[in-house]
VEXGUZA-471450 format. One record per atom (N, C-alpha, C): residue number from 0; atom name; x, y, z. Coordinates in steps of 0.1 Angstrom, whole numbers, m for minus. Layout:
> num, atomo, c1, c2, c3
> NUM, CA, X, Y, Z
...
This chain:
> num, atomo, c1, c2, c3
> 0, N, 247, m626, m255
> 0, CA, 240, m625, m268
> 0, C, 244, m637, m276
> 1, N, 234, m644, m280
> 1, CA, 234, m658, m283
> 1, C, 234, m654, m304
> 2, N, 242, m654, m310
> 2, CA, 246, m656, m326
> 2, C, 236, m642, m333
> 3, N, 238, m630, m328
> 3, CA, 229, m621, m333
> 3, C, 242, m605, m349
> 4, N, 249, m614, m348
> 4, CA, 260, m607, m358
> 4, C, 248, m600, m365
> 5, N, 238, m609, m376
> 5, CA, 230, m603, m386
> 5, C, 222, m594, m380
> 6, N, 216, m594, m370
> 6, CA, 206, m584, m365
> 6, C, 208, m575, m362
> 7, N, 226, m575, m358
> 7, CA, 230, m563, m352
> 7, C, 230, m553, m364
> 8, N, 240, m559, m373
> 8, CA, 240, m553, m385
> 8, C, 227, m546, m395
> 9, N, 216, m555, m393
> 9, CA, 203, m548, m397
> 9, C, 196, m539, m392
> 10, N, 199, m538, m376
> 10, CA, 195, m531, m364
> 10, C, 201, m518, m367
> 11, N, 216, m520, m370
> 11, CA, 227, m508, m367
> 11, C, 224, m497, m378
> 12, N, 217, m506, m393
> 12, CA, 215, m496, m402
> 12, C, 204, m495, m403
> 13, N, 193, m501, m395
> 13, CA, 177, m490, m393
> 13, C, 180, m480, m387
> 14, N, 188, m480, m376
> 14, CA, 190, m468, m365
> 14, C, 196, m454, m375
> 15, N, 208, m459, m385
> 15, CA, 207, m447, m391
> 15, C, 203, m441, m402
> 16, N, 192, m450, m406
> 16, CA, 186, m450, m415
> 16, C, 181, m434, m422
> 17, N, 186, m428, m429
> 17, CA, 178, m411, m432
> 17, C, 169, m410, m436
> 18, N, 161, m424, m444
> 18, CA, 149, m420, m453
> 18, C, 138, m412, m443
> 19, N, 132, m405, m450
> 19, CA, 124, m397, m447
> 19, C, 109, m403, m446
> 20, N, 101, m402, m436
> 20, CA, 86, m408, m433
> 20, C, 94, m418, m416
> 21, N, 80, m424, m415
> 21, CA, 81, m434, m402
> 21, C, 83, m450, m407
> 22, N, 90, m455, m397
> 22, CA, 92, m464, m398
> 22, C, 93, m478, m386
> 23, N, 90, m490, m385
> 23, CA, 92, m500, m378
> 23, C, 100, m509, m379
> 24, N, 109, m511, m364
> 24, CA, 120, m522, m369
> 24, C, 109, m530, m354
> 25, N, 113, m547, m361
> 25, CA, 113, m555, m353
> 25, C, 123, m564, m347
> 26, N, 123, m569, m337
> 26, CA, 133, m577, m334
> 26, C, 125, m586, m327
> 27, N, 128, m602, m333
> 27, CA, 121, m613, m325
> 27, C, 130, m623, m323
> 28, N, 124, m636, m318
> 28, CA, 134, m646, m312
> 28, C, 128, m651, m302
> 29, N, 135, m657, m299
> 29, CA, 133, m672, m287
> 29, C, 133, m666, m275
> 30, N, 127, m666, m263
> 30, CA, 128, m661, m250
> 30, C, 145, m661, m249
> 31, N, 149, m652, m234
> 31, CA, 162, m654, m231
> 31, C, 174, m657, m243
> 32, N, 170, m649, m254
> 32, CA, 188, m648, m267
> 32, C, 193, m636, m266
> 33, N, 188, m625, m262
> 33, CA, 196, m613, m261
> 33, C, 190, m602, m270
> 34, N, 177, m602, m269
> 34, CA, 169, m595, m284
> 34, C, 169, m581, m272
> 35, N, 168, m581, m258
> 35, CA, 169, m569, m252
> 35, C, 184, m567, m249
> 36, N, 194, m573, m249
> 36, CA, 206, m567, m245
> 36, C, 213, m561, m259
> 37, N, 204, m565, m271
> 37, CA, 208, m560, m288
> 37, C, 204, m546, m286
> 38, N, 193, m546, m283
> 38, CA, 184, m530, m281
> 38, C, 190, m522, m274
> 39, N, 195, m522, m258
> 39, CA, 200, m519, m249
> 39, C, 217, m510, m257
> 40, N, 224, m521, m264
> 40, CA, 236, m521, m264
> 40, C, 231, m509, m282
> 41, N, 224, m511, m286
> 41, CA, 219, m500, m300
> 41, C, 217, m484, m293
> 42, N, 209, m485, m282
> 42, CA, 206, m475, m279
> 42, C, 217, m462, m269
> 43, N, 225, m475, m263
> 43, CA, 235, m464, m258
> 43, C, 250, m462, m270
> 44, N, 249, m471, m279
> 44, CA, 257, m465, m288
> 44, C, 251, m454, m297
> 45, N, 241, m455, m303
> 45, CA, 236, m446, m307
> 45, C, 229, m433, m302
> 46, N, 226, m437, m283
> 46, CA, 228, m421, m272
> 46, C, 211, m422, m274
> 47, N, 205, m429, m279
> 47, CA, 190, m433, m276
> 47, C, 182, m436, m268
> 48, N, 173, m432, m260
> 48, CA, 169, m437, m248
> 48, C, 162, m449, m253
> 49, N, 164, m458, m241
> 49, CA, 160, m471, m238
> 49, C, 141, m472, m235
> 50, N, 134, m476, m240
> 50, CA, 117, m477, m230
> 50, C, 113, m490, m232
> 51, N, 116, m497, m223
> 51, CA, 108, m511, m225
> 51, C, 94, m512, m222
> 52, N, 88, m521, m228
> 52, CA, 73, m523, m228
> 52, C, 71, m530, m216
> 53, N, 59, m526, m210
> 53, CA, 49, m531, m197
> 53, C, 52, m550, m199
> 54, N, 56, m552, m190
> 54, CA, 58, m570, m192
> 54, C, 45, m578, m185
> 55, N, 36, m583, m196
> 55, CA, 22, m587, m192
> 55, C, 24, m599, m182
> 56, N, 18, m605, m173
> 56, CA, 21, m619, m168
> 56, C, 12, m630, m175
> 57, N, 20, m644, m175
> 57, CA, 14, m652, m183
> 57, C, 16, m653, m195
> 58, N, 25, m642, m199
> 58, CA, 28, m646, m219
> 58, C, 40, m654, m219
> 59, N, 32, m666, m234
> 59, CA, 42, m674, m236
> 59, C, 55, m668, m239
């Protein structure tokens, strides 16, 4: 994981976030920084299953 301190932190408190309604977190970045090993490493701390999206071929 390539310098993601802030995101984890932003990540850590969407995840427990209580407000009530729906909501969207995003996480973006530069191919290969660790934006799936942040998610991965969110989801088994917080006991959340993991679903990654269909990986299209040819995307930049």
């Amino acid at each position: 994981m390539f310098d993601r301190d802030v995101e984890w932190s932003a990540l850590a408190g969407f995840a427990v976030d209580e407000r009530l309604g729906a909501t969207l977190g995003v996480v973006s970045g530069r191919r290969r920084q660790g934006k799936t090993f942040l998610l991965r490493a969110l989801c088994a701390t917080t006991g959340s299953p993991f679903s990654p999206s269909a990986r299209r071929s040819g995307a930049t």
